[in-house]
C-alpha positions as CSV (number, residue, x, y, z in Angstrom):
1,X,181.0,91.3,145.2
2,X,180.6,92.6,141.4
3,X,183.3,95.1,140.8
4,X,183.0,95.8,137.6
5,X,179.8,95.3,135.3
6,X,179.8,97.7,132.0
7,X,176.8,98.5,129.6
8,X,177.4,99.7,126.3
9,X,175.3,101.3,123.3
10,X,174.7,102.6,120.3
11,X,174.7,105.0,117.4
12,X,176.7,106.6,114.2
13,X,179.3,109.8,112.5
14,X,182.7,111.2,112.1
15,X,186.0,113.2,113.4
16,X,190.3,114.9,113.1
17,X,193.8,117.7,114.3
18,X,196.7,119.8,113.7
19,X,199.8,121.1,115.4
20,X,202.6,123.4,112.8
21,X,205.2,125.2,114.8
22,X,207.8,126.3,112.9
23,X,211.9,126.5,115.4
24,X,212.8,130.3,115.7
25,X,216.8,129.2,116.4
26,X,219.0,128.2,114.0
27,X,220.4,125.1,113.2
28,X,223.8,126.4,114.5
29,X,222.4,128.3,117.4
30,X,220.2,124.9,118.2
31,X,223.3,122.9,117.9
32,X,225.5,125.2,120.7
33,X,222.6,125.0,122.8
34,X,222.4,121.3,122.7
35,X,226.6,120.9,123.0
36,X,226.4,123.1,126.2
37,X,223.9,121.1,127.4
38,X,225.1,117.9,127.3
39,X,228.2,118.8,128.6
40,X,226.6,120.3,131.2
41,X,225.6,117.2,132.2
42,X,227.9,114.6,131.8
43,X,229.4,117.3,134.5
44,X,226.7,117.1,136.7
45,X,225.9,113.3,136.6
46,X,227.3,110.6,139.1
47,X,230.2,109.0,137.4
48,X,229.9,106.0,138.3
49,X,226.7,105.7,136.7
50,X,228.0,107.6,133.1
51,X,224.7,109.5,131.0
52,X,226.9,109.8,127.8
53,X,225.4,106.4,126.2
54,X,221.9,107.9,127.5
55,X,222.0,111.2,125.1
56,X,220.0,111.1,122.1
57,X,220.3,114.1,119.8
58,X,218.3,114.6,116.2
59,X,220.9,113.7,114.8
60,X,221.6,110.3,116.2
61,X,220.0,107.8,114.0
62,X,218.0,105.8,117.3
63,X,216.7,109.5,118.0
64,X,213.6,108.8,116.0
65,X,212.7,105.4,117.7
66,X,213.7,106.7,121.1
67,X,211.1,109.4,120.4
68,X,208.3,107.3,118.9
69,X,208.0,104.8,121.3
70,X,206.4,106.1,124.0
71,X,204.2,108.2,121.6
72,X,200.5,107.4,122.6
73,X,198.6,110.2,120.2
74,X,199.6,109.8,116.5
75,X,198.3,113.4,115.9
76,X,201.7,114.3,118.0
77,X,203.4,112.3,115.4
78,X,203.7,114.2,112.5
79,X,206.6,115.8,110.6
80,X,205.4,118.6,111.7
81,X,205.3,118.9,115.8
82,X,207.6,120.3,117.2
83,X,211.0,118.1,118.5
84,X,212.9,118.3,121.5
85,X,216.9,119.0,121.2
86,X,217.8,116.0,123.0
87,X,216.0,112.9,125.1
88,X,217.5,111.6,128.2
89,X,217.1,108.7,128.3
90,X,217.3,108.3,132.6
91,X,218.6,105.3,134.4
92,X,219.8,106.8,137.8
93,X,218.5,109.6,140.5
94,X,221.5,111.6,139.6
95,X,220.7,112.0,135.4
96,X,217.6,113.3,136.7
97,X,219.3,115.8,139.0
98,X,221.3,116.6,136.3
99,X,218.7,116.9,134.3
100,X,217.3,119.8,137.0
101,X,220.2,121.9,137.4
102,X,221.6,122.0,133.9
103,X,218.2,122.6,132.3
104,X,217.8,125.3,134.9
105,X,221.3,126.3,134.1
106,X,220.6,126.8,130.0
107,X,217.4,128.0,130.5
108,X,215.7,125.4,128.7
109,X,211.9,123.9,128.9
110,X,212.1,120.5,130.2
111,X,209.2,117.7,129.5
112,X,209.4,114.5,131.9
113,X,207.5,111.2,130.0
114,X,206.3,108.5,131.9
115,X,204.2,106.6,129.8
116,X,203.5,108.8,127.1
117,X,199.2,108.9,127.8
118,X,199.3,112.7,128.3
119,X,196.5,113.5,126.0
120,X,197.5,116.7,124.9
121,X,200.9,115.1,124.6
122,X,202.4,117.8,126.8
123,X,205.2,115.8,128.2
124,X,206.6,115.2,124.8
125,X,205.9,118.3,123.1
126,X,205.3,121.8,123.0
127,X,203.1,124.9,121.9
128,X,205.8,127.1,122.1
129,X,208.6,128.2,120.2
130,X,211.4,126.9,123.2
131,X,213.9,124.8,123.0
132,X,213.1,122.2,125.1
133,X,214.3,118.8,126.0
134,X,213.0,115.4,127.3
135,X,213.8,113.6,130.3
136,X,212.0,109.9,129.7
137,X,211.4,107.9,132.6
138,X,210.6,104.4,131.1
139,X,213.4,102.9,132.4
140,X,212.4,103.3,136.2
141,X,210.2,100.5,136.5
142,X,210.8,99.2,140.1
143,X,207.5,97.3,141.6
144,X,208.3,96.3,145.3
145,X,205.2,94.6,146.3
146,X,204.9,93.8,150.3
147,X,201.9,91.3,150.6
148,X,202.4,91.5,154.7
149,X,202.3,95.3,154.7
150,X,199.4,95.5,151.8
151,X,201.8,98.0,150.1
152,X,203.4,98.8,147.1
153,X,206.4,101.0,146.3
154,X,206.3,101.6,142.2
155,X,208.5,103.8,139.7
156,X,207.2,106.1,138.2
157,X,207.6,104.5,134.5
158,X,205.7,101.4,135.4
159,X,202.8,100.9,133.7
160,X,199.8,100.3,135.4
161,X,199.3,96.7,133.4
162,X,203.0,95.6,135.5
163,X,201.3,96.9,138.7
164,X,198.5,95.1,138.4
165,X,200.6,91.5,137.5
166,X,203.1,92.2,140.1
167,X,200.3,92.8,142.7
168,X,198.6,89.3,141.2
169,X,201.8,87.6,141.1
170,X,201.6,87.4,145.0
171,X,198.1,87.7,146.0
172,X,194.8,86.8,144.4
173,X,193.0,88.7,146.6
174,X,194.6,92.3,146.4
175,X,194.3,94.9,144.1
176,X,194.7,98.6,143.4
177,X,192.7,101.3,142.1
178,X,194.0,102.9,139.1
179,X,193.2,103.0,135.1
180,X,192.0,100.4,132.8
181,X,194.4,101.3,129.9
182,X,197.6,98.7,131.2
183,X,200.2,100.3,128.9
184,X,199.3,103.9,131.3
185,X,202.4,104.8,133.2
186,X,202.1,105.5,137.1
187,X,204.2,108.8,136.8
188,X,201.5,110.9,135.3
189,X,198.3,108.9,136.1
190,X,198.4,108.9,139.8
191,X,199.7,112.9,140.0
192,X,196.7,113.7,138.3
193,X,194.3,112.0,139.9
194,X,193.9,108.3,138.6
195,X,190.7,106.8,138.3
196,X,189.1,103.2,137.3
197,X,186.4,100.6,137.6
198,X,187.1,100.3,141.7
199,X,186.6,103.7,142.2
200,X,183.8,103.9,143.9
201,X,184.2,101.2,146.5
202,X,188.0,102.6,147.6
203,X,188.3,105.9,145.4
204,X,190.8,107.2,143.3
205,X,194.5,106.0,143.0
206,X,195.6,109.1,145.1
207,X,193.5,107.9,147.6
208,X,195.3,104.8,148.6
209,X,198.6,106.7,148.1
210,X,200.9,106.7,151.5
211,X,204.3,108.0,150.2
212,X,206.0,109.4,147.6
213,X,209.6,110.2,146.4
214,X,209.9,113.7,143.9
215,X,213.4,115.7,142.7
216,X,212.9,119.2,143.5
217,X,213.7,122.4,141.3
218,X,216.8,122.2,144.0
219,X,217.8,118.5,142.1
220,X,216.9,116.6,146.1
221,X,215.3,113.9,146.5
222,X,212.5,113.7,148.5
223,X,210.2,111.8,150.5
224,X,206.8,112.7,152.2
225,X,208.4,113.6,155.7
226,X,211.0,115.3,153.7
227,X,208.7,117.3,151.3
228,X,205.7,118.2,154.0
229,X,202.3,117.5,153.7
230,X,201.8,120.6,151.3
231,X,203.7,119.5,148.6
232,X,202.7,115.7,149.2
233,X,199.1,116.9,148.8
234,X,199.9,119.0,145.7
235,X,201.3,116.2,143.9
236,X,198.7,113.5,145.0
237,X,196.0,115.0,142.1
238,X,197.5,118.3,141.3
239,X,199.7,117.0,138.8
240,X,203.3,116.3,139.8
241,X,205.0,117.9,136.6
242,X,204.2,121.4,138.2
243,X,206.2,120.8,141.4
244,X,208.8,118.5,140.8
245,X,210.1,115.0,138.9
246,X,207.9,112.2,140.7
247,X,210.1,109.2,141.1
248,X,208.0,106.8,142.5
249,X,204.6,106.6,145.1
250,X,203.8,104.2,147.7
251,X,200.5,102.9,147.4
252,X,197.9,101.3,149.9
253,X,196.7,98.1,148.4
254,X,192.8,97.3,148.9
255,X,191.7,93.6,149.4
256,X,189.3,92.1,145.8
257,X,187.9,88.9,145.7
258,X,189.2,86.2,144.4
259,X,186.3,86.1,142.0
260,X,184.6,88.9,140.6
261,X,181.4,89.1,137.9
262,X,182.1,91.3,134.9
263,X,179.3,91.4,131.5
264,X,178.5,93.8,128.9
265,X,175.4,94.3,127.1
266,X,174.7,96.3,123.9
267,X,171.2,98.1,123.0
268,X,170.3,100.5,120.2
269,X,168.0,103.1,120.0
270,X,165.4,101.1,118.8
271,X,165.3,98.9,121.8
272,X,164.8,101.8,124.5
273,X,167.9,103.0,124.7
274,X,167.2,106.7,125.5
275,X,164.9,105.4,128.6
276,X,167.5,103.1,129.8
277,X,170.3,105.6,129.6
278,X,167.6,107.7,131.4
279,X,167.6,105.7,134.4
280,X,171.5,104.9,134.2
281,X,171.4,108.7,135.5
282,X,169.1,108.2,138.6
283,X,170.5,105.1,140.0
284,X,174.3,104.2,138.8
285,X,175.6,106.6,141.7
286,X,173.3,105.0,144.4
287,X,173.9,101.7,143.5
288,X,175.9,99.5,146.4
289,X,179.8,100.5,145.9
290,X,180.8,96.7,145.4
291,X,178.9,97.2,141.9
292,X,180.6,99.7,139.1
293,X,178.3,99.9,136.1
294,X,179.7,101.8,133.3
295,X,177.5,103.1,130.3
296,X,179.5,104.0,127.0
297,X,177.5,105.4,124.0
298,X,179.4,104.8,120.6
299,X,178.7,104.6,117.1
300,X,178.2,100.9,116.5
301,X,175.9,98.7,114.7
302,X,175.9,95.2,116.9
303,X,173.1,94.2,119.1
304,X,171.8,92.0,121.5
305,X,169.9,92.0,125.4
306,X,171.7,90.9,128.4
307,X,171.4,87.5,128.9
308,X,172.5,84.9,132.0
309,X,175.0,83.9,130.0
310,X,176.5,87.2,129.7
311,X,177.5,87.3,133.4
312,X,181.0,86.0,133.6
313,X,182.8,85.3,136.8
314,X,186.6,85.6,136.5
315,X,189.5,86.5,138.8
316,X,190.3,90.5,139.5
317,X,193.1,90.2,137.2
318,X,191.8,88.4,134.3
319,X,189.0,90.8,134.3
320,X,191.7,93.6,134.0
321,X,191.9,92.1,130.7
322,X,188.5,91.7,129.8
323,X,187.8,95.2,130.5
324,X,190.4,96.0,127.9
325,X,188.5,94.9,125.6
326,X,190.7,91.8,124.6
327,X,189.2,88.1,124.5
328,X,188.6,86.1,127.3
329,X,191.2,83.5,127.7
330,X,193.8,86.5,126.7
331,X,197.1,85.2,128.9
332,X,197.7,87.8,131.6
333,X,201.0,88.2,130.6
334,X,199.7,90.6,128.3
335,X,199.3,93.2,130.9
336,X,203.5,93.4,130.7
337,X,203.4,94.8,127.0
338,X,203.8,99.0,127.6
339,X,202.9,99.0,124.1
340,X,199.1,99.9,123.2
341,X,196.9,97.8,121.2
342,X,196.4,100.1,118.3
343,X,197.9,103.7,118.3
344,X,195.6,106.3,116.3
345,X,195.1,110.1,116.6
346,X,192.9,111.2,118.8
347,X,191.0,114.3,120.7
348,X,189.3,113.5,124.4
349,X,187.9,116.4,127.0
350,X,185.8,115.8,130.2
351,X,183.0,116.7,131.8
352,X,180.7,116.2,135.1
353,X,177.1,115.0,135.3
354,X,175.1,116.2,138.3
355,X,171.5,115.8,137.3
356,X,169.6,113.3,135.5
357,X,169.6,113.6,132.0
358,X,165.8,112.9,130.7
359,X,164.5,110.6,128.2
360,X,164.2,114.2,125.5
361,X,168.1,115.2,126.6
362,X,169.5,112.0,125.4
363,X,167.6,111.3,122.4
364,X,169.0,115.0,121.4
365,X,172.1,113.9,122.4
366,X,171.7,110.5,120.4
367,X,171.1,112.9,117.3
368,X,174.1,115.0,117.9
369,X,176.3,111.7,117.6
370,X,175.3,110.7,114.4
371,X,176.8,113.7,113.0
372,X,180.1,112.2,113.7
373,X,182.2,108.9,113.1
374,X,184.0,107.1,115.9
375,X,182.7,109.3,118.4
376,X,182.3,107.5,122.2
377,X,180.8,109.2,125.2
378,X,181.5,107.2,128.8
379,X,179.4,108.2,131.7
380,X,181.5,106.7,135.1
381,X,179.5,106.1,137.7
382,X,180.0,108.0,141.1
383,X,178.9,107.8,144.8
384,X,180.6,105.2,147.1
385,X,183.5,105.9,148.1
386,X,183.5,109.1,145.7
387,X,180.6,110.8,148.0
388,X,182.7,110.4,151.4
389,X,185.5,112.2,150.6
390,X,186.1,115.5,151.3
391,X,187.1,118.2,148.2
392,X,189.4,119.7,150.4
393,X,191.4,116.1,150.8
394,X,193.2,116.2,147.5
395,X,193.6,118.7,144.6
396,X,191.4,116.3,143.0
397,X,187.8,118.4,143.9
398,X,185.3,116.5,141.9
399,X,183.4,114.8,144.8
400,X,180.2,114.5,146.0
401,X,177.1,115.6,144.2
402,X,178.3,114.3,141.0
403,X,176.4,111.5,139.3
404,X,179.6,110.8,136.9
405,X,182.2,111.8,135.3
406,X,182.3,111.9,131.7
407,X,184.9,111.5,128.9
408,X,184.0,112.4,125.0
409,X,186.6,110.9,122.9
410,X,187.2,110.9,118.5
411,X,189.6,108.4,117.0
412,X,190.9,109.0,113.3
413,X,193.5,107.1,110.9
414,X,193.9,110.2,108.6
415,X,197.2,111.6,108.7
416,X,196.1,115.3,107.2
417,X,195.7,118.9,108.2
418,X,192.2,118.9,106.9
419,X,191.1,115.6,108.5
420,X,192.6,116.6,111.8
421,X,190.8,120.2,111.8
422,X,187.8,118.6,110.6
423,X,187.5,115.7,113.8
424,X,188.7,118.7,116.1
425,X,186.0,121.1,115.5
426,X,183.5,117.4,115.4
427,X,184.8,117.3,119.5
428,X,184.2,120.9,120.1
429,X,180.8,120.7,118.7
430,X,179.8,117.8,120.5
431,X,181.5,119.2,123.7
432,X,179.3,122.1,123.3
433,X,176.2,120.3,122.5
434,X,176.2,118.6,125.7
435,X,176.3,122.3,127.7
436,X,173.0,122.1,129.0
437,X,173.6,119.0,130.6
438,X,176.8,119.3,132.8
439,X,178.3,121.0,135.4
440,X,178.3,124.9,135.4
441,X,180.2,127.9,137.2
442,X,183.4,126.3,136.6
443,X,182.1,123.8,133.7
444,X,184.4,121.4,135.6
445,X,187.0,118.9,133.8
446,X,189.4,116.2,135.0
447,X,193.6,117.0,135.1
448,X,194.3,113.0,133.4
449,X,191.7,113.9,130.6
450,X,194.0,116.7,129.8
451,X,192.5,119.7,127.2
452,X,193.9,122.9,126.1
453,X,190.6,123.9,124.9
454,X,189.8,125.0,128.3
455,X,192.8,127.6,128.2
456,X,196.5,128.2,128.1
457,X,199.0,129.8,129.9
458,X,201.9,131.3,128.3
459,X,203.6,131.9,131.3
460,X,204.0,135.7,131.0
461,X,202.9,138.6,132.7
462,X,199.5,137.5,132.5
463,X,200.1,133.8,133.7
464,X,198.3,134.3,137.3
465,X,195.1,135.2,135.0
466,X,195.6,132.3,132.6
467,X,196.1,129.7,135.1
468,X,192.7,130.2,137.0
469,X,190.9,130.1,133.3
470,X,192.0,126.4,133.5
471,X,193.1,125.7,136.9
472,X,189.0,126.7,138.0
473,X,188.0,123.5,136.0
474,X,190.6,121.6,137.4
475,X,190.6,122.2,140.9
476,X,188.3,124.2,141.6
477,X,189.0,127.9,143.3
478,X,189.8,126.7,146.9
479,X,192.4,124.2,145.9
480,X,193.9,126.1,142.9
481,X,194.9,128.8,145.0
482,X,196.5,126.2,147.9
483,X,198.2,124.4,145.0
484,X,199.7,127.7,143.3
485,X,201.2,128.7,147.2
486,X,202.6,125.2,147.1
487,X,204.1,126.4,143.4
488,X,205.5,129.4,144.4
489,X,207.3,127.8,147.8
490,X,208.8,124.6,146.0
491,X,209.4,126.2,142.7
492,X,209.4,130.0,142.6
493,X,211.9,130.2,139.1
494,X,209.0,128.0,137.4
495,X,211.2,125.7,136.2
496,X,208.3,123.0,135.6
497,X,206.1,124.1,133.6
498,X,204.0,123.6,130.6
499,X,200.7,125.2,129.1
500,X,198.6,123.6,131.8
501,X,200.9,123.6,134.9
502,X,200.3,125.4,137.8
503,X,202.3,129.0,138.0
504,X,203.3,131.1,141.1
505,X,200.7,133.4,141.5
């Protein structure tokens, strides 16, 4: 069984962002705010588990560190995004309930980090001119593996790299579908969907998910026979930041081989490319499920055919590794680090492939690319698994009759205004070159490839309009409208909330 084959290509350009927001409170009125908040909470919190020592303010001199760390986009880095008034930093349930009612209490925006991936860096910052505060969840890391029961319990904060070695550490033939990035954390990958290079052969993390625990608006703890099915289904793909704090899920482990074969093969437009990347589009989604052939277009300059010796048969985990792009023979261990390899600033957005692009569409769209620098366009392969399920199963709509699903993303080093506009509009342009190609009537896109391009909801009077805008793309109409009468049972104040998240109406 070859799980995971990849075939990557060729071309050339260039890319960049901005975020200025400008605090409408006082320094005074900011610090009140943030005094009645914390005592609020070292009221509220179990004491025999004290939060005082888990309180980070700005002016704390570990506040910037505390911040940075789980800081994934550098273009939410800069002096000028926006800060929160205080990070809590949570060990136990109870700072989390806390958390809940006193941030309810005060009226403040509150942002829950997992891992700190959230491409549009949502759980970390804001758009708006709130006070807000952050509740980081790093430190709930639990991975209960049961080998016997082929499950899983895992923490929110895990990363998916910890998953993966705790899994290994016990079997060599057991697995779980989920991202390739290993510094990812669970929280926010598996609520919005989760997907990776096993995806068509068992689906999508939220899939193979069997339980969950989540902290209501109410500050309860919750399990799947506690919550329902309704809000169990709206936080399996329909992102769990709308509804709730997701503490941990229970996964379904699938069965891998113990050895699996793994290559990747370069190819320029001078040796066929567009007719290869042709034909990519007409089989990779009827290919047998036990094969996953990714293509990724890039502006390179390296190339080379696939030879024998590019076939490489390795165990499931070491070719976790491998797909990270790090050198065989790289120690597993590795896959513990919930640091990234290189941090940069970055724009990504999503789309869906259901027809065949021709020989003429990508030779245009080989054109386009050379117009930019560091620009990559994946195509992942559907069908398999991906085809059986039902739209209706999960928020998570994007199903059958799609050929893949596609992510653009541009990387820059450039910490400047004009550098960051300049690779923004580069990713709208390409985004909008690629129009005649892609889905249509919503132009679909995927929750964990996050984009406020696609609209923004300011949570007024006009949020029930602003949320379908996005929410459309998402979900699709059907499940949008189930997940906002999930919204409005669970949490009809809209305490959770954030540009993206689902309202009440």
């Amino acid at each position: 069984m070859a799980i995971i084959s990849s075939f990557t290509s060729q071309i050339s350009g260039l890319i960049l962002l901005l975020l200025a927001f400008l605090p409408i409170q006082s320094s005074a009125t900011s610090s009140s705010i943030t005094d009645s908040l914390i005592q609020c909470l070292n009221n509220r919190s179990d004491s025999s588990f004290p939060i005082t020592g888990l309180l980070y303010t700005p002016g704390n001199s570990s506040f910037p560190s505390v911040l940075q760390t789980y800081i994934r986009n550098l273009r939410f880095n800069e002096t000028t995004t926006p800060k929160p008034i205080l990070i809590i930093t949570a060990k136990h349930v109870s700072h989390i309930q806390a958390a809940i009612v006193c941030g309810k209490e005060s009226r403040l925006l509150m942002k829950t980090r997992s891992g700190g991936h959230d491409l549009e860096g949502l759980s970390y910052v804001t758009n708006t001119n709130q006070p807000f505060f952050i509740v980081d969840m790093f430190s709930f890391k639990l991975i209960d593996v049961d080998i016997e029961e082929e499950t899983a319990w895992v923490q929110a904060g895990a990363t998916l790299g910890e998953v993966y070695y705790r899994i290994a550490e016990k079997s060599s033939t057991h697995g779980y579908p989920a991202g390739i990035c290993p510094s990812v954390g669970v929280g926010g990958h598996i609520s919005g969907g989760g997907y990776g290079n096993m995806m068509r052969k068992f689906g999508l993390s939220i899939d193979n998910v069997v339980d969950a625990q989540i902290i209501d608006s109410s500050g309860e703890l919750l399990n799947r026979k506690s919550m329902g099915e309704d809000l169990f289904w709206a936080i399996s793909g329909g992102g769990g930041v709308s509804f709730g704090v997701v503490l941990a899920y229970k996964f379904k482990l699938v069965r891998v081989p113990e050895v699996v074969t793994v290559f990747k093969i370069e190819r320029t437009p001078e040796q066929n490319l567009a007719t290869i990347a042709q034909r990519w589009t007409q089989v990779a989604d009827k290919l047998d499920d036990n094969i996953f052939l990714r293509m990724t277009l890039e502006v390179i300059n390296d190339t080379n055919g696939l030879q024998t010796s590019d076939c490489i048969e390795m165990s499931w985990i070491e070719s976790v590794v491998y797909y990270y792009d790090l050198p065989i023979g790289t120690p597993t261990t590795m896959l513990l680090s919930p640091t990234p390899q290189t941090l940069v600033l970055f724009k990504s957005k999503s789309d869906y492939l259901k027809n065949p692009i021709s020989k003429q569409g990508f030779e245009f769209i080989f054109e386009r690319m050379k117009e930019f620098e560091n620009m990559l366009v994946d195509f992942n392969p559907y069908g398999g698994r991906m085809s059986e399920i039902s739209e209706f199963a999960k928020p998570f709509p994007h199903r059958s009759g799609n050929i893949a699903m596609m992510q653009y993303q541009v990387v820059w080093n450039e910490h400047d205004i004009d550098a960051t506009n300049r690779h923004m509009k580069y990713a709208r342009m390409m985004y909008d070159y690629m129009t005649p190609f892609v889905s249509k009537n919503p132009r679909e896109a995927f929750l964990n490839y996050r984009d406020l391009d696609i609209g923004v909801n300011n949570h007024g009077k006009n949020a029930s309009i602003e949320g379908t805008v996005y929410g459309y793309k998402y979900f699709k109409e059907t499940n949008y409208k189930r997940l906002t009468r999930v919204k409005a049972r669970v949490d009809p104040d809209n305490f959770f909330r954030n540009e993206q998240s689902i309202p009440t109406s």
